[in-house]
N, C-alpha and C positions, 0 to 999 in steps of 0.2 A: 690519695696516698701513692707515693713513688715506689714501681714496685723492682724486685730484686734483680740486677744487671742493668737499671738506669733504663727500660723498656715502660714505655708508657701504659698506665692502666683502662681498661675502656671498660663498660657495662654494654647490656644489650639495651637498658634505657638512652644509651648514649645515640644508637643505630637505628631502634624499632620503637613506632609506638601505633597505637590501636585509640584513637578518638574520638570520642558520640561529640555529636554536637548540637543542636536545633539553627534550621536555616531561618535568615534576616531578611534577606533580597538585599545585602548593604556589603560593603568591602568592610574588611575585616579582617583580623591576624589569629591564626590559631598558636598558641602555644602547647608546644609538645615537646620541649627539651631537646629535640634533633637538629642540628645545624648540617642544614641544608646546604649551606655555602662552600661544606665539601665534597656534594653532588648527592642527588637522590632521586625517590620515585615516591608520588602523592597518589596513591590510589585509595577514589573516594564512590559512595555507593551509599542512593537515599536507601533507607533502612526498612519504610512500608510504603512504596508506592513500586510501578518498573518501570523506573528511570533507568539509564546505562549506566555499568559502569566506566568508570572516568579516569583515564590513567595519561598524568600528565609528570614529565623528567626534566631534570638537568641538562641531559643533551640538547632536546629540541625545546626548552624553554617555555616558559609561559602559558605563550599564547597558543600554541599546540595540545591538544590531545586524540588519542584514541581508545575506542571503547572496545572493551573484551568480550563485549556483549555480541556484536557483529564481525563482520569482515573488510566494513568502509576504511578506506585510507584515513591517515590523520586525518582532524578538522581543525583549521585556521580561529580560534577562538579563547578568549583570552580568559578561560575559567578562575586564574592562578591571576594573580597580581605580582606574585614575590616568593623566593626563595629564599628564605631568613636564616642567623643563624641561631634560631631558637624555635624554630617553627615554620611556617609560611603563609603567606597571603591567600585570601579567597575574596575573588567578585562578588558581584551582586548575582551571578547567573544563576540560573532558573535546575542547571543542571546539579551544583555545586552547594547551592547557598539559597534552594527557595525558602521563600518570604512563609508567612504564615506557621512558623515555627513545626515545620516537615521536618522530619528525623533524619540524619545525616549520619556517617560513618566515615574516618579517614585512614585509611591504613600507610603510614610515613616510614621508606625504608631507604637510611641514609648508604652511601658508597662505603665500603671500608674491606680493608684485605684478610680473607676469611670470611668472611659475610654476607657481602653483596657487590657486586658491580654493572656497569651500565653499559652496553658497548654498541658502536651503529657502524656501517662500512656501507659502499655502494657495491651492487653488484657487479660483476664480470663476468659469468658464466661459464668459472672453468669448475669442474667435479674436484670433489674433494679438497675445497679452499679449507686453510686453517685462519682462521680469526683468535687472535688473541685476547687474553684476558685478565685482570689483577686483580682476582681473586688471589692467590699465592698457595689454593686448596684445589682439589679434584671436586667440581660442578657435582650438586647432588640435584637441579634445577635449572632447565633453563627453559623460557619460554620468549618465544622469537617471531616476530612479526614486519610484515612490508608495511614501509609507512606510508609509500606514493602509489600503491598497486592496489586497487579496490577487488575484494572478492577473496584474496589470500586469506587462507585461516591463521589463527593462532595457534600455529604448531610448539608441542612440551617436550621436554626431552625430560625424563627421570631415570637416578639410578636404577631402582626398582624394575625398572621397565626393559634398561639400555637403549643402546644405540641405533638397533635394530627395527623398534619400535617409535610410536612416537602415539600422543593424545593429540586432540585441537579442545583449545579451552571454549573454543564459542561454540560448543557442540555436546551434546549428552553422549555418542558414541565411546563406543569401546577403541580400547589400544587395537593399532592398523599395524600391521609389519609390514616394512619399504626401506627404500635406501633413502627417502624422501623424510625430512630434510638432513640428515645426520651423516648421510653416505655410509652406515653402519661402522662409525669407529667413535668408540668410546671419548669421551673428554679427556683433559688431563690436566693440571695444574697450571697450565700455560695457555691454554688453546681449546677453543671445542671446534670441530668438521663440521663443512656445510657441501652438498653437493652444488650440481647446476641448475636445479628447478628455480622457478620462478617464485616457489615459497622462501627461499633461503640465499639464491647468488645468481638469479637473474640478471643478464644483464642491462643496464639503463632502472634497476630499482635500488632502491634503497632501504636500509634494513636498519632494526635496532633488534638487540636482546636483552633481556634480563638476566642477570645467573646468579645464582645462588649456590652460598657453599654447603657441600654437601659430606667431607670428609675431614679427615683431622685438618687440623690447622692453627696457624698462633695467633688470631685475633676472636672477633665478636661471635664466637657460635656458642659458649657459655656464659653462666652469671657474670662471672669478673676471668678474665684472661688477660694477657700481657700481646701485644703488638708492637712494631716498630712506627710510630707514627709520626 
């Protein structure tokens, strides 16, 4: 249904879905209603066994992923076959898709303004870079990782927390207060701050984020809302 000002209608079915599945060892298409083909992030996690988690994007495609489980750089490996626009593809891998009908989970969260977005830059190592972003909302999430630098954690940025603070997801620790990675300034509807550590704007690394919207905004953070799409 077209909704009032000629602004498109979107669901959070349209952006998010949550998938069990039983793994085949066989290529194969999930279907989950999310079109992928306007950019996304496949994170997926055997459900009783401890395998890694597996978090594979739009950006760096495919055959790439990293696990949130550790601190290793990407791995060159093609878990993903396909990014569809009704779901997306999965291999035969052992990580993704074991054989013997092993429980699997896929959490699929497409790009869209308000919602979510995807962003990567190389480093430079100057303090206080801004990286932007299309979300078009103030980041209530962001979690930020080196993709070619082995050892870097998974540093969180949450409103809750701010600027000041930060988690790393591959770790049970508690919130650290640092200027590390955030340079202590809040996000904003355009940008979030990265200092010159080698966690966030090293230079000769490379980086990707995830952000999530965290404040008002006019797209996908309710049941049904209207966006410009």
């Amino acid at each position: 249904m077209a909704a009032a000002g000629g602004k498109k209608s979107t669901y959070v079915d349209d952006v998010f879905s949550t998938y069990a599945y039983l793994g085949n060892g066989s290529n194969r298409n999930i279907v989950n209603g999310v079109d992928n083909t306007e950019g996304g992030l496949v994170w997926t996690k055997a459900r009783t066994a401890s395998y890694s988690h597996i978090l594979v994007d739009t950006e760096r495609g495919t055959n790439k992923y990293l696990s949130s489980s550790g601190t290793a750089s990407q791995v060159t490996d093609a878990v993903l076959t396909s990014f569809n626009n009704n779901g997306y593809g999965l291999s035969g891998s052992a990580d993704v898709n074991r054989h013997s009908n092993y429980p699997f989970v896929g959490w699929n969260f497409r790009k869209a303004p308000g919602f979510f977005d995807i962003v990567t830059w190389s480093g430079n190592g100057v303090n206080g870079r801004q990286i932007p972003h299309k979300l078009g909302s103030v980041p209530g999430l962001i979690i930020l990782k080196s993709t070619n630098s082995g050892g870097e954690p998974w540093y969180v940025y949450h409103r809750d927390l701010g600027a000041t603070k930060h988690l790393k997801l591959n770790t049970t620790s508690a919130s650290s207060t640092s200027t590390e990675p955030w340079n202590n300034t809040e996000p904003t509807s355009t940008h979030f701050t990265v200092a010159q550590y080698n966690s966030a704007n090293g230079s000769g690394n490379d980086y990707i984020a995830y952000v999530f919207a965290g404040g008002e905004s006019t797209a996908a953070t309710a049941r049904s809302v209207d966006f410009d799409g």
